[in-house]
PyMOL Python script that loads the backbone (N, CA, C, O; Angstrom):
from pymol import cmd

cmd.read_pdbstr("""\
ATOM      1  N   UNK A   1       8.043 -18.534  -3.453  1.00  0.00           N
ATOM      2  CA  UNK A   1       8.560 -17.180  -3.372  1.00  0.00           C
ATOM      3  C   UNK A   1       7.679 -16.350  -2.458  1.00  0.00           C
ATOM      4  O   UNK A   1       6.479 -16.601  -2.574  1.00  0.00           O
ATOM      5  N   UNK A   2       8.055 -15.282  -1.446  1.00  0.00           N
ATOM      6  CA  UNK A   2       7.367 -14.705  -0.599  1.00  0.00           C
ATOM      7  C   UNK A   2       7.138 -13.453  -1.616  1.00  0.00           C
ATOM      8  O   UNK A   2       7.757 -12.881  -2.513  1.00  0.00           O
ATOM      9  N   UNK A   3       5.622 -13.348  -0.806  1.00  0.00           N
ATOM     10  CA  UNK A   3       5.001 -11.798  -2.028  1.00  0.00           C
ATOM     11  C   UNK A   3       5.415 -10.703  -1.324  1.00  0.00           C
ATOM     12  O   UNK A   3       5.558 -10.398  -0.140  1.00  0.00           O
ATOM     13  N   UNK A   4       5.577 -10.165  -2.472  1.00  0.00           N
ATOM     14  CA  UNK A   4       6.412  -8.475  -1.864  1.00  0.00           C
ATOM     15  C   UNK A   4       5.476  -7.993  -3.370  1.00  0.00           C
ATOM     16  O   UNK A   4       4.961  -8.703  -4.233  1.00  0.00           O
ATOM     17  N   UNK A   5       5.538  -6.436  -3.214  1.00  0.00           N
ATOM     18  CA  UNK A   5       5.020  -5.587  -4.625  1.00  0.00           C
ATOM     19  C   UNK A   5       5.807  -4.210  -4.138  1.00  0.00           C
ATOM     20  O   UNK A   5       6.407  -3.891  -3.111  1.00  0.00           O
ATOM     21  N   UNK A   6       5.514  -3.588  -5.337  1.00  0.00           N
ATOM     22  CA  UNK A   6       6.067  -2.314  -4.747  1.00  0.00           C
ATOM     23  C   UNK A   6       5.557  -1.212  -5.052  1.00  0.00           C
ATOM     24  O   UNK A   6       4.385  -1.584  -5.117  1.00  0.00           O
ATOM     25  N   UNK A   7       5.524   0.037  -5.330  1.00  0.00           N
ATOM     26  CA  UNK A   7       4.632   1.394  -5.369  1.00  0.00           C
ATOM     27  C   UNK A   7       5.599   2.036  -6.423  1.00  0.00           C
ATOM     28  O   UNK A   7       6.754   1.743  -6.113  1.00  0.00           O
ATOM     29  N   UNK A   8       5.534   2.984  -7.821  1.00  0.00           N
ATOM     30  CA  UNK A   8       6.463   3.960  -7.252  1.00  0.00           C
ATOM     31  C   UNK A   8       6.017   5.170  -8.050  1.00  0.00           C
ATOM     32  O   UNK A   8       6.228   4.788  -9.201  1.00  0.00           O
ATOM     33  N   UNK A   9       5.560   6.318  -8.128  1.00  0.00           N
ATOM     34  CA  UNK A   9       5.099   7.061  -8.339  1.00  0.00           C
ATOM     35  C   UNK A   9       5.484   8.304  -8.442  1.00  0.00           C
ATOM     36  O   UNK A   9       6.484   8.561  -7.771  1.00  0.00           O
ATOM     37  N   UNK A  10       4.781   9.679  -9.407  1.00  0.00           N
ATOM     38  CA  UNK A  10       5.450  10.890  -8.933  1.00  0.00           C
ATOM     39  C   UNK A  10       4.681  12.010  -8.331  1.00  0.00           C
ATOM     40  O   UNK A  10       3.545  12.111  -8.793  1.00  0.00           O
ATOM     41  N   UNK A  11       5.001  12.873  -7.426  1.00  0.00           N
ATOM     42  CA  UNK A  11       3.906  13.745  -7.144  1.00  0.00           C
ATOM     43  C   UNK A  11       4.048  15.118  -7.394  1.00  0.00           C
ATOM     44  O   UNK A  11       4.978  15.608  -6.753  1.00  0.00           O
ATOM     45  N   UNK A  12       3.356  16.008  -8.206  1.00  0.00           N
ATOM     46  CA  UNK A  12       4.561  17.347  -8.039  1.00  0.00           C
ATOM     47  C   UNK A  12       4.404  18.473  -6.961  1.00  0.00           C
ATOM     48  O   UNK A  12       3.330  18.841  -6.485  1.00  0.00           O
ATOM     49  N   UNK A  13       5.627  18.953  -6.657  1.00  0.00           N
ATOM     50  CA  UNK A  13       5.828  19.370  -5.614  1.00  0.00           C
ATOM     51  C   UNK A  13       5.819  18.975  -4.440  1.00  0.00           C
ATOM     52  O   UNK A  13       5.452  17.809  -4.294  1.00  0.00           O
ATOM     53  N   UNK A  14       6.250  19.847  -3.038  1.00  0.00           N
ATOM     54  CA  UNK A  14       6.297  18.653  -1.804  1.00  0.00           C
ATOM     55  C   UNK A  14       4.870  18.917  -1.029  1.00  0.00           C
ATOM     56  O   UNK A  14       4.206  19.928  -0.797  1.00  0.00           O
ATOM     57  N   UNK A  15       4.686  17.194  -0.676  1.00  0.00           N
ATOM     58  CA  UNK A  15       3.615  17.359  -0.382  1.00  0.00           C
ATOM     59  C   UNK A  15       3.757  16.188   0.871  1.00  0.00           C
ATOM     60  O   UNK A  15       4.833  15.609   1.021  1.00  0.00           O
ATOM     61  N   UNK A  16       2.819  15.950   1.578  1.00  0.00           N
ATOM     62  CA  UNK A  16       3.052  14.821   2.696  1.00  0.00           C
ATOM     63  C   UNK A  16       1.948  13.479   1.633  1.00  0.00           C
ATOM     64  O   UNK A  16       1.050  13.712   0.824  1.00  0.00           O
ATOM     65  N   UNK A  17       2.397  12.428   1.996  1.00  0.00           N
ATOM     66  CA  UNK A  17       2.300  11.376   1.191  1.00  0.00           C
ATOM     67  C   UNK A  17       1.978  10.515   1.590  1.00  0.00           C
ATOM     68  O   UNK A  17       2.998   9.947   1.982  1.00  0.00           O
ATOM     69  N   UNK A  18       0.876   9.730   1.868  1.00  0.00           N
ATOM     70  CA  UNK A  18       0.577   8.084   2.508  1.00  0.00           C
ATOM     71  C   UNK A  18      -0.007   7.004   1.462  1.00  0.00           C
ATOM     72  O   UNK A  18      -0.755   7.007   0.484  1.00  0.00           O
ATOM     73  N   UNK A  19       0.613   6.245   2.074  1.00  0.00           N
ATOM     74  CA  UNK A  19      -0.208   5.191   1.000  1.00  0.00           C
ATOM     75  C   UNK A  19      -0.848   3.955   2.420  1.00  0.00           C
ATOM     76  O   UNK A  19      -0.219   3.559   3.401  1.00  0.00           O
ATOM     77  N   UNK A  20      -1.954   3.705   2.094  1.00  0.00           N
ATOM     78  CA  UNK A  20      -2.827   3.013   3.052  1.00  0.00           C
ATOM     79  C   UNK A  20      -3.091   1.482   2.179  1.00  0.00           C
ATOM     80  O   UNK A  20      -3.457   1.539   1.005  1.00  0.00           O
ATOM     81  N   UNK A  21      -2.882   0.198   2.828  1.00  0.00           N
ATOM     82  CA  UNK A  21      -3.655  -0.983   2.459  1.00  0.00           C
ATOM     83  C   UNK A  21      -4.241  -1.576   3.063  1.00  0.00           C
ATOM     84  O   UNK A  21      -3.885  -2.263   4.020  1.00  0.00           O
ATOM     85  N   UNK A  22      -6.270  -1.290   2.201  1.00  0.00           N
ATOM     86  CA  UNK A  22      -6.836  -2.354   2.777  1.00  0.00           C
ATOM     87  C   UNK A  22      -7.279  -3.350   2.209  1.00  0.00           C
ATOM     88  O   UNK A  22      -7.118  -3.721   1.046  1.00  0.00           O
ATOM     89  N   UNK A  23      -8.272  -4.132   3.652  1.00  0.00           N
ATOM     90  CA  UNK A  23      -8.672  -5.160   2.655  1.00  0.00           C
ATOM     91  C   UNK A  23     -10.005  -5.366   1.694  1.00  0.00           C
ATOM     92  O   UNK A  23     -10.306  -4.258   1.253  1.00  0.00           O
ATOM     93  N   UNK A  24     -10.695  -6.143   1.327  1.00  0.00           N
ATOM     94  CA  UNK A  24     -12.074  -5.916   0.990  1.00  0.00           C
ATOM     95  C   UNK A  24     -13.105  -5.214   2.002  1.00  0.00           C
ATOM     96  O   UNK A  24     -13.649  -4.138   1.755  1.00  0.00           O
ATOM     97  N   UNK A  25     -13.257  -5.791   2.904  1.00  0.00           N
ATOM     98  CA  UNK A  25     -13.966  -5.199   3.877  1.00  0.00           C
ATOM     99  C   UNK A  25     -13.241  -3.832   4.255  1.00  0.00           C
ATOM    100  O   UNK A  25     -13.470  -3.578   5.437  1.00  0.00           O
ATOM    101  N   UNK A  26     -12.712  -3.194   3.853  1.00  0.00           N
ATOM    102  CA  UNK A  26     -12.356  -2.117   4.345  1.00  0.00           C
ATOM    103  C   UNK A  26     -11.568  -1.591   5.399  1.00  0.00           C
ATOM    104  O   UNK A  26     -11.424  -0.382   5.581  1.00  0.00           O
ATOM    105  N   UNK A  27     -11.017  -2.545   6.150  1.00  0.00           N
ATOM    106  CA  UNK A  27     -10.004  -2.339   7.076  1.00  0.00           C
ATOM    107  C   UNK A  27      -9.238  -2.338   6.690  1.00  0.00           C
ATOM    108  O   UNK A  27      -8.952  -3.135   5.796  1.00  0.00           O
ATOM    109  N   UNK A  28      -8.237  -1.199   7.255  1.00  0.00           N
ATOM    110  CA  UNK A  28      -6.893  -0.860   6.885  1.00  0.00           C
ATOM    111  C   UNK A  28      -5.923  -2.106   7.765  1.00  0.00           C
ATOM    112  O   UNK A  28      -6.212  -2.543   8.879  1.00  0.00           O
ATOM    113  N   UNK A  29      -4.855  -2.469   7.021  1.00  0.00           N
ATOM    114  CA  UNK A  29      -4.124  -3.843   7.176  1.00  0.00           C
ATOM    115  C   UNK A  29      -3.048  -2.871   7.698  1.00  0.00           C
ATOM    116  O   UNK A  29      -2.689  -2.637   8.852  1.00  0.00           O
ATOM    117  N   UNK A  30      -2.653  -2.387   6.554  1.00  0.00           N
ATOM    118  CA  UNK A  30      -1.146  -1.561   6.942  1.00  0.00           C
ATOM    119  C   UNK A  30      -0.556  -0.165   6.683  1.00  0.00           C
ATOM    120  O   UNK A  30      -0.679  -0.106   5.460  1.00  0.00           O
ATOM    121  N   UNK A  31      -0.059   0.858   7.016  1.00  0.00           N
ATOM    122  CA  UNK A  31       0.472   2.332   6.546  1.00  0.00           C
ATOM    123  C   UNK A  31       1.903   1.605   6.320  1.00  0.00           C
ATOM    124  O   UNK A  31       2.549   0.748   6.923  1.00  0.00           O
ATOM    125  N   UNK A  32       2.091   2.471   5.008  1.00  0.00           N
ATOM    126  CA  UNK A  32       3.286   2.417   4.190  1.00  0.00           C
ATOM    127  C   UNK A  32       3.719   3.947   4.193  1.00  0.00           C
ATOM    128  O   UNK A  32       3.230   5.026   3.860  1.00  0.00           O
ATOM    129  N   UNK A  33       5.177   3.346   4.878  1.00  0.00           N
ATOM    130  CA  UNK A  33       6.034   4.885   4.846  1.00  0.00           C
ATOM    131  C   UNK A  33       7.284   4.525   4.435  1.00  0.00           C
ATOM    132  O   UNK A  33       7.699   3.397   4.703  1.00  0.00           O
ATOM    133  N   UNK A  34       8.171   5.568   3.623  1.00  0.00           N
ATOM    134  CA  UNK A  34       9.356   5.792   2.892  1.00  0.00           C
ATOM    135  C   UNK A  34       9.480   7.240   2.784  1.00  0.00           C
ATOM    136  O   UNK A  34       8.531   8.012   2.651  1.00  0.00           O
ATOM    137  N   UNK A  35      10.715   7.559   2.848  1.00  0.00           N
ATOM    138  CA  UNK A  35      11.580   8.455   2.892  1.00  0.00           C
ATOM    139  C   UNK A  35      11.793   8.969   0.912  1.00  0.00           C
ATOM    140  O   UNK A  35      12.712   9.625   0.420  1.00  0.00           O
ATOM    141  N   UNK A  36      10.688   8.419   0.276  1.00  0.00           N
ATOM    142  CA  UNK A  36      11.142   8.000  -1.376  1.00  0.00           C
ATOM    143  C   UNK A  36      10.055   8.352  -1.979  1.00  0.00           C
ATOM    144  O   UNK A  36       9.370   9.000  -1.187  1.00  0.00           O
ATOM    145  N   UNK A  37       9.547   8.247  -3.003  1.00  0.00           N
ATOM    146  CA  UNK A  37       8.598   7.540  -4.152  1.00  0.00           C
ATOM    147  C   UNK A  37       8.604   6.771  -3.633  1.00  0.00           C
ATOM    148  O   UNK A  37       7.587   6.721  -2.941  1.00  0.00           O
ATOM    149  N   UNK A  38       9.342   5.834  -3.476  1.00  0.00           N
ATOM    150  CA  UNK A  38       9.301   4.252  -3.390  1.00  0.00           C
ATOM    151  C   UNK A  38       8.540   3.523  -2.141  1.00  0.00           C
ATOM    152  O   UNK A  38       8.860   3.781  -0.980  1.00  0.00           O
ATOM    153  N   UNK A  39       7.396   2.492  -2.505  1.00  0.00           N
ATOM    154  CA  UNK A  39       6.611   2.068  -1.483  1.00  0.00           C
ATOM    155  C   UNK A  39       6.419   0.867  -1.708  1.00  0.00           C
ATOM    156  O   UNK A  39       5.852   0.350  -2.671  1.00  0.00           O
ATOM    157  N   UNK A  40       6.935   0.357  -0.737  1.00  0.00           N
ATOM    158  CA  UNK A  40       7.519  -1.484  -0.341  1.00  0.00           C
ATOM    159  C   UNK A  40       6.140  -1.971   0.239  1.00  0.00           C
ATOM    160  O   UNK A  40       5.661  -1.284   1.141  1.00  0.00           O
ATOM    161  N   UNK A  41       5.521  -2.973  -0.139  1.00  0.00           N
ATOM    162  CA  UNK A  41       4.487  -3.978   0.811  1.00  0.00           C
ATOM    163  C   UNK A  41       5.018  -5.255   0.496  1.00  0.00           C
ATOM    164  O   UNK A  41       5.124  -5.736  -0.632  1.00  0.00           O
ATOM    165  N   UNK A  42       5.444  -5.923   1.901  1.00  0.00           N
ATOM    166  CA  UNK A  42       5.837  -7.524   1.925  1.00  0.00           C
ATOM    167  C   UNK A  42       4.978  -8.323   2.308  1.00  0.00           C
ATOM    168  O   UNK A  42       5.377  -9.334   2.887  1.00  0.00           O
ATOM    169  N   UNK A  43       3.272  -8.086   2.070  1.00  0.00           N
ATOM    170  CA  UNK A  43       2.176  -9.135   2.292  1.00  0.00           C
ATOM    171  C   UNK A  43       1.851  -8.805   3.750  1.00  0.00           C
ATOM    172  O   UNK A  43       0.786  -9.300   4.119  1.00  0.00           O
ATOM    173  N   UNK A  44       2.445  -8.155   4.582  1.00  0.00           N
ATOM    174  CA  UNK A  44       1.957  -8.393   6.025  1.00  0.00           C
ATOM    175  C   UNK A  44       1.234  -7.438   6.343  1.00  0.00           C
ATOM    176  O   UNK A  44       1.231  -6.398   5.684  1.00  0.00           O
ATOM    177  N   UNK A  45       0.350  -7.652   7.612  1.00  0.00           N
ATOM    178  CA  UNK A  45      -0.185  -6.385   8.379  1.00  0.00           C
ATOM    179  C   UNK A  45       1.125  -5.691   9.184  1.00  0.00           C
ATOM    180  O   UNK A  45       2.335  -5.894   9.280  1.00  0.00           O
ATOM    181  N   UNK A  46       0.214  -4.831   9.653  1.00  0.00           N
ATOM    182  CA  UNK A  46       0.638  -3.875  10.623  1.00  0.00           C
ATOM    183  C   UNK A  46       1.368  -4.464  12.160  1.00  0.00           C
ATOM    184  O   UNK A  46       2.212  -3.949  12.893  1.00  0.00           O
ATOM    185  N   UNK A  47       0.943  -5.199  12.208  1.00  0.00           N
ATOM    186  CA  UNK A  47       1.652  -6.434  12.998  1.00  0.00           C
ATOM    187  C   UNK A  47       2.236  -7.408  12.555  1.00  0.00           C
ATOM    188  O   UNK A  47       2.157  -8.432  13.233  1.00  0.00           O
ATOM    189  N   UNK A  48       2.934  -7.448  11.426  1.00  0.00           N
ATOM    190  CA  UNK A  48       3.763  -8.189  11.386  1.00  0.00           C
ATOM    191  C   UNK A  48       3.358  -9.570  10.606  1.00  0.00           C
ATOM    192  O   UNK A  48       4.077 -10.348   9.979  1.00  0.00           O
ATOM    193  N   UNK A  49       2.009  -9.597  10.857  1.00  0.00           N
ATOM    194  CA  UNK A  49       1.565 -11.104  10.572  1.00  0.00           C
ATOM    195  C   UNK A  49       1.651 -11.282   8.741  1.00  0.00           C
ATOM    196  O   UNK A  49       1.843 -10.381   7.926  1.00  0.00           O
ATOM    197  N   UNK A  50       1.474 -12.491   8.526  1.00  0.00           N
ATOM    198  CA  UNK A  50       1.692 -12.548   6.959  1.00  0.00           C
ATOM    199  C   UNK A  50       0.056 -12.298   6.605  1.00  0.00           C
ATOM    200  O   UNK A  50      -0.778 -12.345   7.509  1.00  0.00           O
ATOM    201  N   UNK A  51      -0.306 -12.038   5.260  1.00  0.00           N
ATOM    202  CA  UNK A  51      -1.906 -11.721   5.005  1.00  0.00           C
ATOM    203  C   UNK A  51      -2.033 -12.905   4.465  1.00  0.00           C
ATOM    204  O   UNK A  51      -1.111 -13.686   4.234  1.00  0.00           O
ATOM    205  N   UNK A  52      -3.924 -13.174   4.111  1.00  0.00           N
ATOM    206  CA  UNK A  52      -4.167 -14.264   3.157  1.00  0.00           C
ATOM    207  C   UNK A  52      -3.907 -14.225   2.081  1.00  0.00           C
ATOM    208  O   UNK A  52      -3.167 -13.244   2.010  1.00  0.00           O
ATOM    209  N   UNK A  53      -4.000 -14.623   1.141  1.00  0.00           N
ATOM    210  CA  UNK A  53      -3.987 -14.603  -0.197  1.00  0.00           C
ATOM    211  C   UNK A  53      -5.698 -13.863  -0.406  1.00  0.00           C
ATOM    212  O   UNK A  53      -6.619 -14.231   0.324  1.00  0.00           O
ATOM    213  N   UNK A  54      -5.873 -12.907  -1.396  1.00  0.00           N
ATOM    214  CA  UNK A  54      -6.940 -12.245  -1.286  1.00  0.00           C
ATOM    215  C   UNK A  54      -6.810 -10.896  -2.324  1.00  0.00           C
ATOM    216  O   UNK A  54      -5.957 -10.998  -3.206  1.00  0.00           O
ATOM    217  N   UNK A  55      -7.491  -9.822  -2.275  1.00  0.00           N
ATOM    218  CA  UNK A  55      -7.632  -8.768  -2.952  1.00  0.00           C
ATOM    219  C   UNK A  55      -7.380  -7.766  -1.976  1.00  0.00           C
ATOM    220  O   UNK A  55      -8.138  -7.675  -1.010  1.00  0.00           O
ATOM    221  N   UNK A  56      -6.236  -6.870  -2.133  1.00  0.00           N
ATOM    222  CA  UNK A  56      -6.325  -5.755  -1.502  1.00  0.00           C
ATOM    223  C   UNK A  56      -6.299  -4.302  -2.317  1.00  0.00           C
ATOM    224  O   UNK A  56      -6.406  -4.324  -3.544  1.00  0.00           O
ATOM    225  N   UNK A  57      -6.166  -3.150  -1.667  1.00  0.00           N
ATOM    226  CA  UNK A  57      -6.138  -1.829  -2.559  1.00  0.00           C
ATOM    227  C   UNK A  57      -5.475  -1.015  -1.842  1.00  0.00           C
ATOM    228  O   UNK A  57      -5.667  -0.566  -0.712  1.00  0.00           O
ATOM    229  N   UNK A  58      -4.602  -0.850  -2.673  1.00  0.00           N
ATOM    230  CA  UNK A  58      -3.341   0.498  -2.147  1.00  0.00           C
ATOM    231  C   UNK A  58      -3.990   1.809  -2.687  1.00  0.00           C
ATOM    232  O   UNK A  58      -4.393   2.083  -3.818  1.00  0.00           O
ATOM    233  N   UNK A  59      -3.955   2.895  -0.966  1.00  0.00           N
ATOM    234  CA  UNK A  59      -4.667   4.276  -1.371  1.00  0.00           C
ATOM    235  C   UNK A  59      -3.575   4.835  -1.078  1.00  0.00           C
ATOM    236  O   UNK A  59      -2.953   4.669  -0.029  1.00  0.00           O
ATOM    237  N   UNK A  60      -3.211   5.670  -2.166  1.00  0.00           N
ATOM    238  CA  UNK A  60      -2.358   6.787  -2.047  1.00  0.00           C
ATOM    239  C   UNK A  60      -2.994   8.197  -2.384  1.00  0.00           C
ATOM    240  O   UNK A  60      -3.728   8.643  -3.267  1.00  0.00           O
ATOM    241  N   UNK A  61      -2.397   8.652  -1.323  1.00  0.00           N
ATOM    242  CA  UNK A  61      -3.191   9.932  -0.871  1.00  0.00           C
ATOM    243  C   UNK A  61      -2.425  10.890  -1.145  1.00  0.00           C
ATOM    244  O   UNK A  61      -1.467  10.150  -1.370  1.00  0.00           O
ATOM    245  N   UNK A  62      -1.907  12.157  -1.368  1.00  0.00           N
ATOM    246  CA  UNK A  62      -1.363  13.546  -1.117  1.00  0.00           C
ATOM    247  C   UNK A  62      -1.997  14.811  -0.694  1.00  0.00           C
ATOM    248  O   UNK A  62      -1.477  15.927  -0.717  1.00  0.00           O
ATOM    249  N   UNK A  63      -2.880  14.575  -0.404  1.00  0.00           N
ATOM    250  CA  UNK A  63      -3.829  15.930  -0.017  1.00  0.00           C
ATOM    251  C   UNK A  63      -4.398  16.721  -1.133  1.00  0.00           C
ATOM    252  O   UNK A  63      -5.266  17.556  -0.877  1.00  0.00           O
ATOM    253  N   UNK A  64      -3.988  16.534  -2.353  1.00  0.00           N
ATOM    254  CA  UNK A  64      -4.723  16.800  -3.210  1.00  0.00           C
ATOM    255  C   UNK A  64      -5.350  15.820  -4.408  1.00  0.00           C
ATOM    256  O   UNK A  64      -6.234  16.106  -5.216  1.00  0.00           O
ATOM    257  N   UNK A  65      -4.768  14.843  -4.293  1.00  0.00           N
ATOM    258  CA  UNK A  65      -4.861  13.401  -5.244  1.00  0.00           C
ATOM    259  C   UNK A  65      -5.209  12.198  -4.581  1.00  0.00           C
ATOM    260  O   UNK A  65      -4.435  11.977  -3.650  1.00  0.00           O
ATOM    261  N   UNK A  66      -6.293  11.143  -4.754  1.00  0.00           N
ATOM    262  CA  UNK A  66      -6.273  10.107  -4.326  1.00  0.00           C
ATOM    263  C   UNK A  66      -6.336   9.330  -5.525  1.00  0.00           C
ATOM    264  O   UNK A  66      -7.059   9.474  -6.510  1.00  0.00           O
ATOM    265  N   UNK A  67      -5.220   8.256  -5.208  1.00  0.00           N
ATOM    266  CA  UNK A  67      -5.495   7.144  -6.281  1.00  0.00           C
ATOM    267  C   UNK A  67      -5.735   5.574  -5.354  1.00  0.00           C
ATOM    268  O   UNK A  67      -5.738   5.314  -4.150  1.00  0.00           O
ATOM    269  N   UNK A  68      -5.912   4.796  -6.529  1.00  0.00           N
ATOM    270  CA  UNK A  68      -6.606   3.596  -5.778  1.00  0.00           C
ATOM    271  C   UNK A  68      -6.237   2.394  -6.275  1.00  0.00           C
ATOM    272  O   UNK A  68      -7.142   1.866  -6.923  1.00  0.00           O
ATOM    273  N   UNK A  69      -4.794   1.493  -6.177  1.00  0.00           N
ATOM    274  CA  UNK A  69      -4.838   0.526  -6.995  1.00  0.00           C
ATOM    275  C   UNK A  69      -4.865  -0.680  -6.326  1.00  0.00           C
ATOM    276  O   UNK A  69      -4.400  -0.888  -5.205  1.00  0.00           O
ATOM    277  N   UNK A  70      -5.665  -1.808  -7.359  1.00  0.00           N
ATOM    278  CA  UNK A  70      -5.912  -3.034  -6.875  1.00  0.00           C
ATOM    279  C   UNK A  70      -4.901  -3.799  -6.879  1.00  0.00           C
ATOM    280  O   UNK A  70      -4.252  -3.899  -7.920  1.00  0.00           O
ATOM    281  N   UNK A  71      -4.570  -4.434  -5.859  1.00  0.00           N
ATOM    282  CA  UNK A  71      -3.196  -5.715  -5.578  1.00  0.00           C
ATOM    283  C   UNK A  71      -4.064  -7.326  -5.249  1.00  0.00           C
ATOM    284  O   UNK A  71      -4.746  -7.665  -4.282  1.00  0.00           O
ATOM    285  N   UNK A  72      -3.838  -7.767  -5.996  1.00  0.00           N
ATOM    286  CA  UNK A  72      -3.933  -9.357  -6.145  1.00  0.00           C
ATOM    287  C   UNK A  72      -3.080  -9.913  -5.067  1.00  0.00           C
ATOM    288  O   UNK A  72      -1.965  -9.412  -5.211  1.00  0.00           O
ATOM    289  N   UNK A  73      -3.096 -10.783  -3.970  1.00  0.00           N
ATOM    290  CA  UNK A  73      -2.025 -11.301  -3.138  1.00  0.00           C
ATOM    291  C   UNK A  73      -2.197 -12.776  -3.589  1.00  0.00           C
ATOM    292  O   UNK A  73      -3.345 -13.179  -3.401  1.00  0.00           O
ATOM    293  N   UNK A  74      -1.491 -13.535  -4.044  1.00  0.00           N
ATOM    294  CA  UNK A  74      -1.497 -14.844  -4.305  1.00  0.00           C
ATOM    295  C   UNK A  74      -0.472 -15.707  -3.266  1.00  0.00           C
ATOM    296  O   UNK A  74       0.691 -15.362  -3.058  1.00  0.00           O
ATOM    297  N   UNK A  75      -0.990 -16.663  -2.772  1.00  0.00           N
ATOM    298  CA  UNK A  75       0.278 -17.665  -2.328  1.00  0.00           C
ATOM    299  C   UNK A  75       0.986 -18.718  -3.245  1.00  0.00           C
ATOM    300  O   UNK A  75       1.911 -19.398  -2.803  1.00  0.00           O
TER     301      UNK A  75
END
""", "prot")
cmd.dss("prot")
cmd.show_as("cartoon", "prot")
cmd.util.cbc("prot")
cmd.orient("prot")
């Protein structure tokens, strides 16, 4: 099965919204954008490529909130 996860969250009021994934070392892999709550990651970078299997961390940001959650990528 190909890894996909998904995000989905609430924020109140409107606010501009990113969610960033990196990896251990700290490089950002990929920006996640939606038109939603809803925030899709299908394992790949920013190019397209598929990731390793590894530990990453989804930052979601709003300008007043940062949260930080850990994603397991398994093959």
């Amino acid at each position: 099965n190909p890894f996909s996860t998904s995000v989905l969250f609430t924020v109140s009021g409107f606010s501009d919204v990113s969610v960033e994934v990196f990896d251990l070392n700290g490089r950002l892999v990929r920006t996640l954008y939606s038109d939603s709550e809803h925030y899709f990651w299908d394992g790949c970078s920013s190019s397209g490529n598929q990731l390793s299997s590894g530990t990453y961390f989804a930052v979601l940001d709003d300008g007043e909130v940062r949260s930080i959650l850990k994603v397991v990528k398994l093959e």
